[in-house]
C-alpha positions in Angstrom: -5.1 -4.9 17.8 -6.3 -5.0 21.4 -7.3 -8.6 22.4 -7.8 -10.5 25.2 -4.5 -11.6 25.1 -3.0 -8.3 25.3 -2.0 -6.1 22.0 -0.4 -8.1 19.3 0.3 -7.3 15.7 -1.7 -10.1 13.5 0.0 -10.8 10.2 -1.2 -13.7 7.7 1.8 -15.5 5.5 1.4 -17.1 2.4 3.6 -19.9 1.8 3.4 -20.5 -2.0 6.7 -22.6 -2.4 10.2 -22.2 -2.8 13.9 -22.7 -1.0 13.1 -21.3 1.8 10.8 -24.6 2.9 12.4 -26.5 1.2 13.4 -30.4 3.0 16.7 -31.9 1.8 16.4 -35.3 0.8 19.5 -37.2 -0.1 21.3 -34.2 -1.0 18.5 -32.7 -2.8 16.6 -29.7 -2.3 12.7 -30.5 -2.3 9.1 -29.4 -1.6 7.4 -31.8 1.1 3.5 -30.4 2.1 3.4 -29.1 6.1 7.1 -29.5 6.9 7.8 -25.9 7.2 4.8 -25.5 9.1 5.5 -28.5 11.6 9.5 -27.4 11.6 8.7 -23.5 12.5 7.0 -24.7 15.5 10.2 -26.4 17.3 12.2 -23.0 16.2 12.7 -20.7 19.2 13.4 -18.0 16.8 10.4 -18.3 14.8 7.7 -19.6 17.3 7.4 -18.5 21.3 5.8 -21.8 22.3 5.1 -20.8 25.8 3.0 -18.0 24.7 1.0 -19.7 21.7 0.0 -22.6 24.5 -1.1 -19.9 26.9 -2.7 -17.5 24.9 -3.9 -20.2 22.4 -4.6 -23.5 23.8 -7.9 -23.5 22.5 -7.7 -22.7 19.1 -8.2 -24.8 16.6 -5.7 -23.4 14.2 -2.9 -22.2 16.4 -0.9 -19.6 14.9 2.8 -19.1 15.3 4.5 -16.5 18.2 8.1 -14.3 17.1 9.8 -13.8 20.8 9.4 -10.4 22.3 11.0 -7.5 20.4 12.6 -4.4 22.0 11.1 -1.3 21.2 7.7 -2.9 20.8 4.9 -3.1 23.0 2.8 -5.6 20.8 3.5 -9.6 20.2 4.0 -10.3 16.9 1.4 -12.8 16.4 1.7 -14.9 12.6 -0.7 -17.4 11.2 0.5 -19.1 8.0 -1.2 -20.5 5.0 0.4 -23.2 2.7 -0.6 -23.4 -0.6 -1.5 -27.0 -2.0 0.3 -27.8 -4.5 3.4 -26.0 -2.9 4.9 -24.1 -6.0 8.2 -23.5 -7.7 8.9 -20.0 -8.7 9.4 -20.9 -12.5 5.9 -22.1 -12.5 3.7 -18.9 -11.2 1.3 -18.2 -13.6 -1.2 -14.9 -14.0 -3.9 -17.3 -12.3 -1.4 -18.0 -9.6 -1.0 -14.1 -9.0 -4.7 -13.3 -8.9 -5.2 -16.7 -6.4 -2.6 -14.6 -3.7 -4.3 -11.1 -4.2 -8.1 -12.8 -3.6 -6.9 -14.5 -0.3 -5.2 -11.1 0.6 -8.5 -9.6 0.0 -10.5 -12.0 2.0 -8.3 -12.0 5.0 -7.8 -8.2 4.4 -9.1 -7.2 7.8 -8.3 -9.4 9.9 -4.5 -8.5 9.6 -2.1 -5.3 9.7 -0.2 -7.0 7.2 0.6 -9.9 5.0 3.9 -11.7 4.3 4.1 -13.8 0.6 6.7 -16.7 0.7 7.7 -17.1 -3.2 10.6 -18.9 -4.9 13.6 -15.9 -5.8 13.5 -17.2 -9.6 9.8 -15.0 -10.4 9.4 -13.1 -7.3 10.2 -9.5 -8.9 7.8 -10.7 -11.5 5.2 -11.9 -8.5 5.8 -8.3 -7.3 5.0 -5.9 -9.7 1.8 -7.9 -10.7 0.6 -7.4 -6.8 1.7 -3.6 -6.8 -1.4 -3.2 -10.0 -3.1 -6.0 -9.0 -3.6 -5.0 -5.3 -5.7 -1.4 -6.1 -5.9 1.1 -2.8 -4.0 -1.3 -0.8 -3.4 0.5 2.6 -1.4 -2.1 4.2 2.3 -3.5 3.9 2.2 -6.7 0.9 5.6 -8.0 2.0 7.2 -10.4 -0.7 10.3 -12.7 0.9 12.0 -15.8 -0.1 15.6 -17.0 0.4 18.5 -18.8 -1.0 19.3 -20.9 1.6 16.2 -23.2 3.6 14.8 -21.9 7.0 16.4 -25.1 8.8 20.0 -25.4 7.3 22.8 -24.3 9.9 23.5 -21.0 7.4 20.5 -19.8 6.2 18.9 -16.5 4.9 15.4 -17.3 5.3 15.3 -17.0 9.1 16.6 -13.8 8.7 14.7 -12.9 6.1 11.7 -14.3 7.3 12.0 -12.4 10.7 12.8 -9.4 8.9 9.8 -9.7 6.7 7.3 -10.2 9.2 8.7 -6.9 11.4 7.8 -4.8 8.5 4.9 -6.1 7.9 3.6 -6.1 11.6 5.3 -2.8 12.4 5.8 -0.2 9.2 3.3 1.4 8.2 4.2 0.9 4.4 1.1 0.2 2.3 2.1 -1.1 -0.8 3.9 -4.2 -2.0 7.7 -5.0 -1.2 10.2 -7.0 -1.3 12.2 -7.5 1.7 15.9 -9.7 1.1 19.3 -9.8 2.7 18.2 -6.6 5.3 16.8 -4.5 3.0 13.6 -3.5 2.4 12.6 -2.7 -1.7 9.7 -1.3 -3.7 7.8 -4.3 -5.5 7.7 -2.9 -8.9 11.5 -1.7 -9.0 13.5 -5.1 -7.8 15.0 -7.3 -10.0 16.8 -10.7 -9.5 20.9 -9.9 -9.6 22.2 -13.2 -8.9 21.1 -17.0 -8.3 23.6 -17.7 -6.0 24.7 -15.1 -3.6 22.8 -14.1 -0.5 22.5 -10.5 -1.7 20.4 -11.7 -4.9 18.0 -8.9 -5.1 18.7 -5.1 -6.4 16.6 -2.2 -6.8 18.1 0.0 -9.8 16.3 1.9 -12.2 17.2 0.0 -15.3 17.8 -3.6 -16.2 21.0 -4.9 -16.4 23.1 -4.3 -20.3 21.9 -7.2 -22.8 21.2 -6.5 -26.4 18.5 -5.7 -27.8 15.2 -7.9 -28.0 11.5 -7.8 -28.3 9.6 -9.7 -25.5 6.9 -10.6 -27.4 5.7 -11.3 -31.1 4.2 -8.5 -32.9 1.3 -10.2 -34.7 -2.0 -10.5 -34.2 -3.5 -11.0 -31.3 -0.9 -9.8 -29.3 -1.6 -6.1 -27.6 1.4 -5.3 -25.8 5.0 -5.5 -26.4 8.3 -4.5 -24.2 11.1 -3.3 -26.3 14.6 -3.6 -25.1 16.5 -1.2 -26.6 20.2 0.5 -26.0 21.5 3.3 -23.8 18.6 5.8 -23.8 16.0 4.2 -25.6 17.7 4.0 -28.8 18.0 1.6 -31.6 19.3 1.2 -35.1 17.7 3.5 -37.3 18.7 1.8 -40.3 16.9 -1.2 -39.1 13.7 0.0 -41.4 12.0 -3.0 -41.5 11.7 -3.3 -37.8 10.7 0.3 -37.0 7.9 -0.4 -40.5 6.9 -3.7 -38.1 6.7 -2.0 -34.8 4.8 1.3 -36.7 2.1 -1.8 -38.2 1.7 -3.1 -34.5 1.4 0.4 -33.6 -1.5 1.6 -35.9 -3.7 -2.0 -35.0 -4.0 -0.9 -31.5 -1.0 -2.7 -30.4 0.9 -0.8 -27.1 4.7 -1.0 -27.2 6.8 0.0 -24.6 10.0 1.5 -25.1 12.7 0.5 -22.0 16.3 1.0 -22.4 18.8 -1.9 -21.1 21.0 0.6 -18.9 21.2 0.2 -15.3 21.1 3.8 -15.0 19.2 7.2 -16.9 16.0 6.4 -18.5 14.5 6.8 -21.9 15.3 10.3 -23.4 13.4 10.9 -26.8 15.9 14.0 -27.7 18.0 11.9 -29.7 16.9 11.0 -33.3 17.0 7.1 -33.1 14.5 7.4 -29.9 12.6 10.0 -31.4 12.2 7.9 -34.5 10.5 5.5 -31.8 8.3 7.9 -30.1 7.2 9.4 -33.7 5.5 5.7 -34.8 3.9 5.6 -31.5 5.8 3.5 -29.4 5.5 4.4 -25.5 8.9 5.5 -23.8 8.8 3.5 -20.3 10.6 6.2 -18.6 13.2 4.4 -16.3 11.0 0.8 -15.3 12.6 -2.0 -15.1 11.5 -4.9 -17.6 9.1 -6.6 -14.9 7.4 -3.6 -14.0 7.2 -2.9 -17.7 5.5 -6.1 -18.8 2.8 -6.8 -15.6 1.9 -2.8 -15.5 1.4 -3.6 -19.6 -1.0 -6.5 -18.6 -2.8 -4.9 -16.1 -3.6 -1.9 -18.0 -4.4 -4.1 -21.2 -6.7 -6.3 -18.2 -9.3 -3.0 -18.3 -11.5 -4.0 -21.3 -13.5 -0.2 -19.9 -10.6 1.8 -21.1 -10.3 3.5 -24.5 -7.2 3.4 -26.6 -6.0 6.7 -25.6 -6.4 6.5 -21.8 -4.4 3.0 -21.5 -1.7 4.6 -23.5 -1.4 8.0 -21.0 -1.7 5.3 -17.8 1.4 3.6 -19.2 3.1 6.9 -19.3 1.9 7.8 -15.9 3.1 7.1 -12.6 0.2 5.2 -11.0 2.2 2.8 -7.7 5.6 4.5 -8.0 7.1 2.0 -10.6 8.6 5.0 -12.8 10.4 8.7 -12.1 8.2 11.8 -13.9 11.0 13.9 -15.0 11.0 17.0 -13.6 10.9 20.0 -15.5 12.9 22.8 -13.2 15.4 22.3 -10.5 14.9 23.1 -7.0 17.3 26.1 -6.9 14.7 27.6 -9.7 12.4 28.3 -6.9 12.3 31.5 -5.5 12.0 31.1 -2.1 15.0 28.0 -1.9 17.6 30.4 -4.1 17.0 33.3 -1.0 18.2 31.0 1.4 20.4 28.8 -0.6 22.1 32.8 -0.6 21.5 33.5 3.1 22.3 30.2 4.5 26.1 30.0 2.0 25.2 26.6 0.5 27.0 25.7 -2.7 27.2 21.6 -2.7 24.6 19.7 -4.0 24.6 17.8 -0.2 23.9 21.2 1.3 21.1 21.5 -1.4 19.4 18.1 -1.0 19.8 18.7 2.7 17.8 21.9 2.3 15.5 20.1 0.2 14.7 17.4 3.3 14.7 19.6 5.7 12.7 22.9 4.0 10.4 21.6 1.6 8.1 19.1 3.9 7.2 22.2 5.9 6.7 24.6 2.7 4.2 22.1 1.7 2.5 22.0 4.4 2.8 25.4 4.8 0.9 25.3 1.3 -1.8 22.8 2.1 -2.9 24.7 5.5 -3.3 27.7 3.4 -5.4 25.6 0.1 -2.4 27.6 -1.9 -2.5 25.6 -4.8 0.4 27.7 -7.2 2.3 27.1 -4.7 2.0 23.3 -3.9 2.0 23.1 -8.1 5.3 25.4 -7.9 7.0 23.2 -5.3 5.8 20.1 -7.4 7.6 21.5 -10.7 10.9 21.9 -8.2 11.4 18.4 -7.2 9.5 18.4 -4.2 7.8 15.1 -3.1 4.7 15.8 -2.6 4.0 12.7 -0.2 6.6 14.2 1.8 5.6 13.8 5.9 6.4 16.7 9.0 7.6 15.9 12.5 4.1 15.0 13.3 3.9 11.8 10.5 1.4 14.0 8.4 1.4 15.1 4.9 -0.3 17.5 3.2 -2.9 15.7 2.0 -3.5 15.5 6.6 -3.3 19.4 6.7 -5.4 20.1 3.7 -8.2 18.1 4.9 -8.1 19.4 7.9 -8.3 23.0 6.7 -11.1 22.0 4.9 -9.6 23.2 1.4 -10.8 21.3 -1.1 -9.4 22.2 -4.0 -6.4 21.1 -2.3 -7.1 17.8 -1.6 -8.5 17.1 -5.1 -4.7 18.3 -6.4 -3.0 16.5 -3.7 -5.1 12.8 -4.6 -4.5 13.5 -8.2 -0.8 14.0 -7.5 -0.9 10.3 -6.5 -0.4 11.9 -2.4 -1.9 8.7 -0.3 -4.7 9.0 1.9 -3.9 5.6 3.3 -0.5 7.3 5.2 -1.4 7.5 9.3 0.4 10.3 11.5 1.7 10.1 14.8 -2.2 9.5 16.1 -2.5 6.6 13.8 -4.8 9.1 12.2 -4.9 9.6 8.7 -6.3 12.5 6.0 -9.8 11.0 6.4 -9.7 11.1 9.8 -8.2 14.5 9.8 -11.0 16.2 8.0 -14.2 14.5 10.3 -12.2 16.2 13.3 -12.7 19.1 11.9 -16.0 18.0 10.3 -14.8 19.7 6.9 -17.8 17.5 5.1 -16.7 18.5 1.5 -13.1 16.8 2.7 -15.0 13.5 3.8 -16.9 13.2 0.7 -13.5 14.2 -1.7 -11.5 11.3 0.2 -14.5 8.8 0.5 -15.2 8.9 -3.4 -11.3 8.4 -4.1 -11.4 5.3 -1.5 -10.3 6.2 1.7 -11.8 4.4 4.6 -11.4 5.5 8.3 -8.1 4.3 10.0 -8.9 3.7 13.8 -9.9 0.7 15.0 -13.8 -0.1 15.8 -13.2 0.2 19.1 -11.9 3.8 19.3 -14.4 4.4 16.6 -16.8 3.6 19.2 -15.6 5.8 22.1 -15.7 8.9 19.5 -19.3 8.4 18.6 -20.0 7.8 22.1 -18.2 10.5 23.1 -20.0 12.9 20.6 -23.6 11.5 22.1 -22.4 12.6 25.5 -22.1 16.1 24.6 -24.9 16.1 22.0 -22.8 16.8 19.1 -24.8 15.9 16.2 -22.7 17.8 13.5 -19.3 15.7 14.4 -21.5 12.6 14.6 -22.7 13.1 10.7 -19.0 13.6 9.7 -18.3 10.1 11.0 -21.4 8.7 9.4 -20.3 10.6 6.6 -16.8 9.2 6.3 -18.1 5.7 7.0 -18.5 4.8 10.5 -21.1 2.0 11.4 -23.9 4.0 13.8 -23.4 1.1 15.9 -20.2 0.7 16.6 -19.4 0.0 20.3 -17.5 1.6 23.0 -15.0 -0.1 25.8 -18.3 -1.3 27.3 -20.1 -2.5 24.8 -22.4 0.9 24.2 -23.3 3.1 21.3 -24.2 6.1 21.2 -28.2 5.7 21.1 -27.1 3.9 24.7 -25.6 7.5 26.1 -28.3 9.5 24.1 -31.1 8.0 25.9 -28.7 8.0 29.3 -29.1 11.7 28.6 -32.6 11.8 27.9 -31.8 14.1 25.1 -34.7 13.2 22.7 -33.6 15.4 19.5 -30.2 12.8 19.7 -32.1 10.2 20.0 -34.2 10.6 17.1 -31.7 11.5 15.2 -29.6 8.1 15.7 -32.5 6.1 15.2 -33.1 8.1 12.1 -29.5 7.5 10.6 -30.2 3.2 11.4 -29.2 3.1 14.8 -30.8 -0.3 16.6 -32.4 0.1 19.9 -31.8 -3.8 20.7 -27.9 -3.6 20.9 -27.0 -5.0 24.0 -24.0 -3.7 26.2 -21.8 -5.9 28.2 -24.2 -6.0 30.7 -26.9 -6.9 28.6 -29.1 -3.1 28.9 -30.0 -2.4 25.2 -31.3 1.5 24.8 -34.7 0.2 24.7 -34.3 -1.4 28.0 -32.9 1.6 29.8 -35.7 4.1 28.2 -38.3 1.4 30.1 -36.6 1.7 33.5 -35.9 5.3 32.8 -40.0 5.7 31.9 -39.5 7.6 28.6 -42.4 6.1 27.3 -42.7 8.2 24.2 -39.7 7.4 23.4 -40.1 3.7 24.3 -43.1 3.8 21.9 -40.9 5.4 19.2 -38.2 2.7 19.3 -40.6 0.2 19.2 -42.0 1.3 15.9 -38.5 0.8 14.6 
């Protein structure tokens, strides 16, 4: 973000509660409103005061300054929000979840990113209900806490503050996370390990061995129910009366969720006790942990729009990455990978994944540049990630668009392939498509949600730029893809200012056609209309002024 401060990275932090605020008082580790906020600012690690008074003297809400980083050309510039009451974890409700998504939503663009300060006790639970809560989110959600205050001598939370606010000024991760103890996890597949140690959160893709156990009653009016069951996905099958329950539940409507307790594997319906569960309609959960289980269960229960059948094939479906589709084939079944897998001598599955890294990324794109659709479906079925990026940040979804192969971008989107990831240019698949004013590509991504990634500014030296040379088809793929007809440029202009500059009266109708406003003043104060008087276009004056 280019301000007159210089560039800085703008992320908003929600404080909600928890340790890492926390104030001891005699001995005892409480909540006390604004002492986090008045304790950061005295922090050299946290706060740069010498900047915030010299870029921000005048503000009335003065945000908070991390010291220069290496490597990084922008300030890292952090307002923070404290919520009122402060919370404890324990106490987060569904209400409290939907309260931080709408203030994300409000400050949306106003921020690259967005840090969530949340008691360790609920925050994988806080997580995955932002990952479904948060729909199309296309920049970093990052979810911290600590187990250890900011201000004690030994603490996690600076560090995991810091670390939380780098990712979510700098990585360009759109989706929500959880950052703890240096690492960096996927919202909807972190789970609370341990209440003590610093390394309290893990990312495995089961929960941790307990017995078996239903999460919720099975009566009326309950609609959803997480089953715990052993090793993968089984349970006693002599246990008639609970499989005659759970196949009552079933047949009212009720959605059950079948998710094994093993840390590892995930719910295989080939044996007979599993199969028993997946004949009376219960849902295998594939390999989601418990958390991502129950709020994904919520939120697709939440859409009153859906018919039986389609919330039952969403749970089964892999909709923000909180479960693995099984793969039908390996990757050595494809034909191309099994020639050099034979030319190259590999044998070890390292030289195999290492082929897979380095070979498939480029077959895909190879794919997408070509709108070769068996083949992008045949590299699927092998294990490839579609989402996979080249050496220039850009994934297929970038090279299909770009190509202008529609069909292609249709399969990549419904393939879950985000148009939200930028390339090297900041660019992304949107973007990619109006350069090469591919107008059936525009209109695919716009309807699935994507919205332009360069900033207004830039966006305004582009249309400017494509008034200067009278280039009317690139300016209707911008308009097309979303752009605002009156952006402005570095000096204030828009294009109907450089099409009347010109004098090149088909561009200028044509702007003021599509809404652009002949009073927008530059910089300097010259609006279009002005210049056409000094210039003496009068029929064009005229023309404007019937606007």
């Amino acid at each position: 973000m280019n301000t007159m401060h210089g560039e800085e990275a703008r992320v908003l932090v929600l404080y909600t509660g928890g340790t890492i605020g926390m104030k001891c008082i005699d001995g005892v580790y409480r909540p006390e409103a604004n002492y986090l906020l008045r304790a950061m600012r005295d922090m050299p690690l946290l706060n740069d005061c010498d900047y915030v008074s010299t870029n921000y003297a005048d503000a009335k809400i003065k945000p908070y300054c991390l010291p220069s980083l290496q490597h990084s050309k922008k300030r890292l510039v952090y307002w923070v929000v404290e919520y009122d009451p402060l919370l404890d974890s324990s106490d987060m409700t569904f209400d409290d979840w939907i309260k931080i998504g709408k203030d994300i939503q409000k400050a949306y663009d106003q921020y690259v990113g967005f840090v969530i300060l949340h008691g360790t006790d609920t925050l994988a639970y806080t997580a995955c209900a932002l990952s479904f809560i948060l729909e199309n989110v296309g920049k970093p959600v990052v979810i911290t806490g600590a187990q250890i205050p900011v201000f004690e001598v030994r603490s996690d939370g600076r560090e995991n503050l810091i670390g939380a606010l780098i990712m979510a000024a700098y990585y360009d991760i759109p989706e929500v996370t959880v950052y703890f103890n240096n690492k960096l996890f996927r919202g909807n597949r972190t789970i609370k390990m341990d209440n003590s140690s610093l390394e309290a959160f893990k990312s495995p893709n089961m929960l941790p061995i307990a017995q078996m156990d239903v999460r919720a009653s099975l009566q009326p009016p309950t609609e959803g129910v997480v089953l715990q069951t052993f090793g993968a996905g089984n349970m006693p099958s002599h246990r008639t009366d609970i499989i005659d329950e759970l196949k009552k539940a079933v047949d009212r409507g009720c959605l059950i969720i079948n998710c094994s307790q093993c840390v590892r594997g995930q719910v295989d319906v080939q044996y007979l006790t599993g199969k028993i569960l997946y004949d009376i309609g219960v849902i295998p959960g594939s390999d989601m942990t418990t958390e991502a289980a129950l709020t994904k269960l919520s939120y697709v229960l939440s859409k009153d729009c859906w018919e039986l059948s389609k919330k039952k094939a969403m749970m089964v479906k892999n909709i923000r990455g909180e479960l693995t589709v099984t793969q039908p084939k390996p990757l050595r079944d494809l034909e191309i990978v099994s020639q050099m897998t034979r030319f190259l001598h590999l044998n070890t599955s390292h030289e195999m994944e290492f082929l897979r890294h380095a070979v498939l990324p480029q077959l895909l794109c190879h794919a997408a540049s070509n709108g070769n659709l068996e083949l992008l479906r045949a590299l699927r079925e092998n294990g490839a990630n579609l989402s996979a990026i080249d050496y220039n940040g850009r994934n297929a979804l970038h090279i299909a668009a770009s190509a202008g192969h529609v069909d292609a971008v249709k399969y990549l989107l419904t393939q879950g392939v985000s148009f939200q990831l930028r390339d090297q240019r900041d660019e992304n698949a949107l973007v990619a498509a109006v350069r090469t004013k591919n107008k059936a590509c525009i209109e695919t991504l716009r309807s699935a949600g994507a919205v332009l990634s360069i900033s207004p500014f830039q966006l305004g030296v582009e249309l400017c730029l494509c008034a200067s040379c009278g280039d009317i088809e690139t300016l209707n793929s911008w308009l097309a893809a979303g752009a605002d007809i009156n952006q402005q440029d570095y000096g204030g202009r828009t294009a109907l200012h450089i099409a009347v500059e010109s004098r090149n009266k088909q561009l200028i109708y044509y702007l003021l056609g599509q809404g652009a406003d002949p009073d927008k003043s530059d910089y300097f104060d010259l609006t279009p209309l002005g210049h056409a008087k000094k210039l003496n276009l009068q029929d064009l004056v005229t023309k404007m002024k019937k606007r």
